[in-house]
C-alpha positions as CSV (number, residue, x, y, z in Angstrom):
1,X,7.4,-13.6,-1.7
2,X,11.3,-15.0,-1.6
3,X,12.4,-12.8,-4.9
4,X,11.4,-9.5,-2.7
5,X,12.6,-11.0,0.4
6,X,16.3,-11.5,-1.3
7,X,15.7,-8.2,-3.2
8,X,15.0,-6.4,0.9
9,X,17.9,-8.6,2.1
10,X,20.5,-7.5,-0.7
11,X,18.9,-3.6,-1.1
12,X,17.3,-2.5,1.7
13,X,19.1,-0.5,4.6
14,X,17.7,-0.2,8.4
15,X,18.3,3.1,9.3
16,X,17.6,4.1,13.1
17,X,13.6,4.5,14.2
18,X,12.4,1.2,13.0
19,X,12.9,2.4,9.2
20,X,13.7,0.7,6.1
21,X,15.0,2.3,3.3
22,X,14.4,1.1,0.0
23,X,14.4,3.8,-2.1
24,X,17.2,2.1,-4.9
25,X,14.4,-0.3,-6.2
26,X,10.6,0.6,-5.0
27,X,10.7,4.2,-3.7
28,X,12.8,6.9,-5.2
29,X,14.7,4.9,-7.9
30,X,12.3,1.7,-9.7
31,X,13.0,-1.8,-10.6
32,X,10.5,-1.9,-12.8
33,X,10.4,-5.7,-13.5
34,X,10.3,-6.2,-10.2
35,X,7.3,-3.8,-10.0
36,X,5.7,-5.9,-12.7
37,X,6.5,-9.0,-10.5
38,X,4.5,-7.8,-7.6
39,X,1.4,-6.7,-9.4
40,X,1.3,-9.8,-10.6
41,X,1.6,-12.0,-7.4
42,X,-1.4,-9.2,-6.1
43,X,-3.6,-10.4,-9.1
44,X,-3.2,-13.5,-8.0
45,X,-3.7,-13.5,-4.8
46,X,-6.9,-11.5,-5.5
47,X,-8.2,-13.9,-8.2
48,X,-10.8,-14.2,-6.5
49,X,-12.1,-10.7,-6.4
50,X,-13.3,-8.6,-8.8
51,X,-11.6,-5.2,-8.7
52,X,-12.7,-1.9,-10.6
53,X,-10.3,0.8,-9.1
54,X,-7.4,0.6,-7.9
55,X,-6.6,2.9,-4.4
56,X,-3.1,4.1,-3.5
57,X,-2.1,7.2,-1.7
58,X,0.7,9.8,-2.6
59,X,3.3,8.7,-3.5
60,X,5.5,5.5,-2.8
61,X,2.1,3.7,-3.6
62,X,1.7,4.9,-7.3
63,X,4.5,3.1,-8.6
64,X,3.3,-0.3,-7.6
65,X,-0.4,0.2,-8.2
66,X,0.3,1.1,-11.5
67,X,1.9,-1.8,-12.0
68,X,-0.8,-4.2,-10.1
69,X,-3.4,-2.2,-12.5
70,X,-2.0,-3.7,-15.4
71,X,-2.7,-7.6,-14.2
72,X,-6.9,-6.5,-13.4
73,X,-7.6,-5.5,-16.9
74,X,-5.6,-1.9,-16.5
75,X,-8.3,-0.7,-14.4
76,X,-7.8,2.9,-13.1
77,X,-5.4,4.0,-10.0
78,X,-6.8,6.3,-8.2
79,X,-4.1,8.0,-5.6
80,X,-5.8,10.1,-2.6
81,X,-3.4,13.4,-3.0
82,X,-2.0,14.9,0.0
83,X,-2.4,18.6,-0.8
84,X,-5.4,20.4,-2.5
85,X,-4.5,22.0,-5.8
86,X,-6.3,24.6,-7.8
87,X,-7.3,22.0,-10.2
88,X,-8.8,19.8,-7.8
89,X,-13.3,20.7,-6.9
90,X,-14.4,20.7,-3.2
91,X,-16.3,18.1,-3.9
92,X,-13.9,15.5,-2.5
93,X,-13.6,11.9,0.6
94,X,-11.3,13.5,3.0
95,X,-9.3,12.2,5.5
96,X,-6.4,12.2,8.5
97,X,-3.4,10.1,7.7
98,X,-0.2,10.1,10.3
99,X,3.0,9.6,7.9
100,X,5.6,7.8,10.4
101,X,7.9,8.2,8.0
102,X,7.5,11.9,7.9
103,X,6.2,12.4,12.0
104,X,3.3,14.4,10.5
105,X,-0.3,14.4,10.1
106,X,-1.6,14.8,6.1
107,X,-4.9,15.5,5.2
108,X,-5.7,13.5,1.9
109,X,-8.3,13.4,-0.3
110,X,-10.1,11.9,-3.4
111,X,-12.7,13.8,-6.0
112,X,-15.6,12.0,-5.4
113,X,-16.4,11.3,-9.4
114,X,-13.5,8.7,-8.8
115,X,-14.9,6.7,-6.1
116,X,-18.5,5.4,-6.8
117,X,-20.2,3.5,-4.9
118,X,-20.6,0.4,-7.7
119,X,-16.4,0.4,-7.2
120,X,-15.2,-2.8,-6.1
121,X,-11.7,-0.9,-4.7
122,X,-8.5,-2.9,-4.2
123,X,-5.9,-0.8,-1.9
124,X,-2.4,-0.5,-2.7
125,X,0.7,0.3,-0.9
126,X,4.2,-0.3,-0.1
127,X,4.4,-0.2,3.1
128,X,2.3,-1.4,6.2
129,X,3.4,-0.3,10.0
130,X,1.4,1.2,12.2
131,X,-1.3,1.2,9.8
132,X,-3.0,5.4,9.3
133,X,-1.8,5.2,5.7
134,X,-4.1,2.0,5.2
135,X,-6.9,2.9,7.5
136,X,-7.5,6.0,5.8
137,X,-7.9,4.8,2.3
138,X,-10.3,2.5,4.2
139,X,-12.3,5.6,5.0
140,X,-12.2,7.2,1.9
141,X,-13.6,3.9,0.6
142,X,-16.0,4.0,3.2
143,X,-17.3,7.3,2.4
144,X,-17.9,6.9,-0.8
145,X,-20.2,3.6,-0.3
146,X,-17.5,1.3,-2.6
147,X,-17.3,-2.1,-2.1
148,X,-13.2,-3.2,-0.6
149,X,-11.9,-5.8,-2.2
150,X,-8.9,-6.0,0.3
151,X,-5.2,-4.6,0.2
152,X,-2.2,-5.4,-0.7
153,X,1.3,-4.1,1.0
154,X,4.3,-5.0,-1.0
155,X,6.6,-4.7,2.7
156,X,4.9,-4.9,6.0
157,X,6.7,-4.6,9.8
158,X,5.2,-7.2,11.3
159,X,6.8,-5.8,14.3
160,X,4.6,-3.1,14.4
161,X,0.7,-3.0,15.1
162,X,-0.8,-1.6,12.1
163,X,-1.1,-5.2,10.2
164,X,-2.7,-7.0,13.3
165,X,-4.8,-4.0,14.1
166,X,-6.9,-4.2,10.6
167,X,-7.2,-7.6,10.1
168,X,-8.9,-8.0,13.7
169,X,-11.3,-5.4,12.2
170,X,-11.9,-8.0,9.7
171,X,-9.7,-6.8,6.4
172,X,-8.2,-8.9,4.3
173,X,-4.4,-7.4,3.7
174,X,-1.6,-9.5,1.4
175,X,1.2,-8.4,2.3
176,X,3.9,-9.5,-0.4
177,X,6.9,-9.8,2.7
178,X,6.4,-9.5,6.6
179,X,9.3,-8.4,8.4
180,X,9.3,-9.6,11.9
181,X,12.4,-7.7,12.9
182,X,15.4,-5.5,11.6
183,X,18.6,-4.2,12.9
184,X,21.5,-2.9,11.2
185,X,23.4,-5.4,13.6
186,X,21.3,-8.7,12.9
187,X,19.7,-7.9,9.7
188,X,16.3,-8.6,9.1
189,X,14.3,-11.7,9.8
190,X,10.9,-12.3,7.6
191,X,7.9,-14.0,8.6
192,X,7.1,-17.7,6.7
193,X,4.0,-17.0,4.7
194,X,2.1,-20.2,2.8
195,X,1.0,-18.5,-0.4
């Protein structure tokens, strides 16, 4: 998508470790037009799928699934919550999820009367690299017997395995720009995608 490509390009800063900081526009501070821009390019590149819920994780993802909820009929987000809170039942999908941003192993989870197995779930998230984050909202899905409808990653290092990794395992993943590599020397280069 060329307007988030530019928006990266301009924006985004490559800090050392393979990271990419975009915190002035999706992750700490929001564009929200451009947030409504990529919900809409996920609706359409899901047209073709019916979607019930909506399935993020805590909590760069709410932002933009929030936004993508509004273009499938504002159908609920769900975000899988990574702590346990006094206002939160046992009865809950849990999971392992290994943050690389963070170095550290979350637990996450999801009450279970928001997952149902007549869900058609699309996942949401902004970013794809070595792929935990994603994979384990694939479990939770799993566990809770709900269709997947596919994901969509607004920025994906394409660089890294996570992306290659679940589509061999036969997902279906949009991801809105693919980075094939990033220095703060030369920049970042994006993969050509025919959407």
């Amino acid at each position: 998508m060329e307007l988030l490509e530019e928006r990266i390009r301009k924006d985004g800063k490559v800090l050392p470790g393979n990271i990419l900081k975009v915190s002035s526009f999706i992750n700490h501070q929001i564009d929200v037009g451009l947030l409504d821009e990529l919900g809409e390019e996920f609706a359409r590149r899901y047209a073709d799928r019916t979607v019930t819920k909506i399935l993020t994780i805590e909590s760069s993802g709410i932002a933009v699934a929030c936004a993508t909820a509004r273009w499938f009929d504002n159908c609920p987000v769900v975000f899988a919550k990574k702590s346990s809170s006094s206002n939160i039942s046992d009865d809950c999908y849990r999971t392992s999820v290994y943050s690389y941003t963070h170095s550290k192993n979350y637990n996450v989870i999801v009450a279970k009367q928001y997952l149902a197995e007549t869900d058609k779930v699309l996942l949401i998230d902004d970013f794809l690299a070595n792929g935990s984050a994603l994979s384990g909202l694939v479990d939770l899905v799993g566990q809770s017997g709900a269709e997947l409808a596919g994901a969509g990653i607004v920025i994906e290092k394409g660089f890294q395995e996570g992306g290659e990794i679940l589509r061999k395992k036969g997902y279906r993943i949009e991801s809105l720009a693919i980075i094939d590599s990033m220095s703060a020397e030369h920049g970042i280069t994006f993969r050509s995608q025919n959407q």
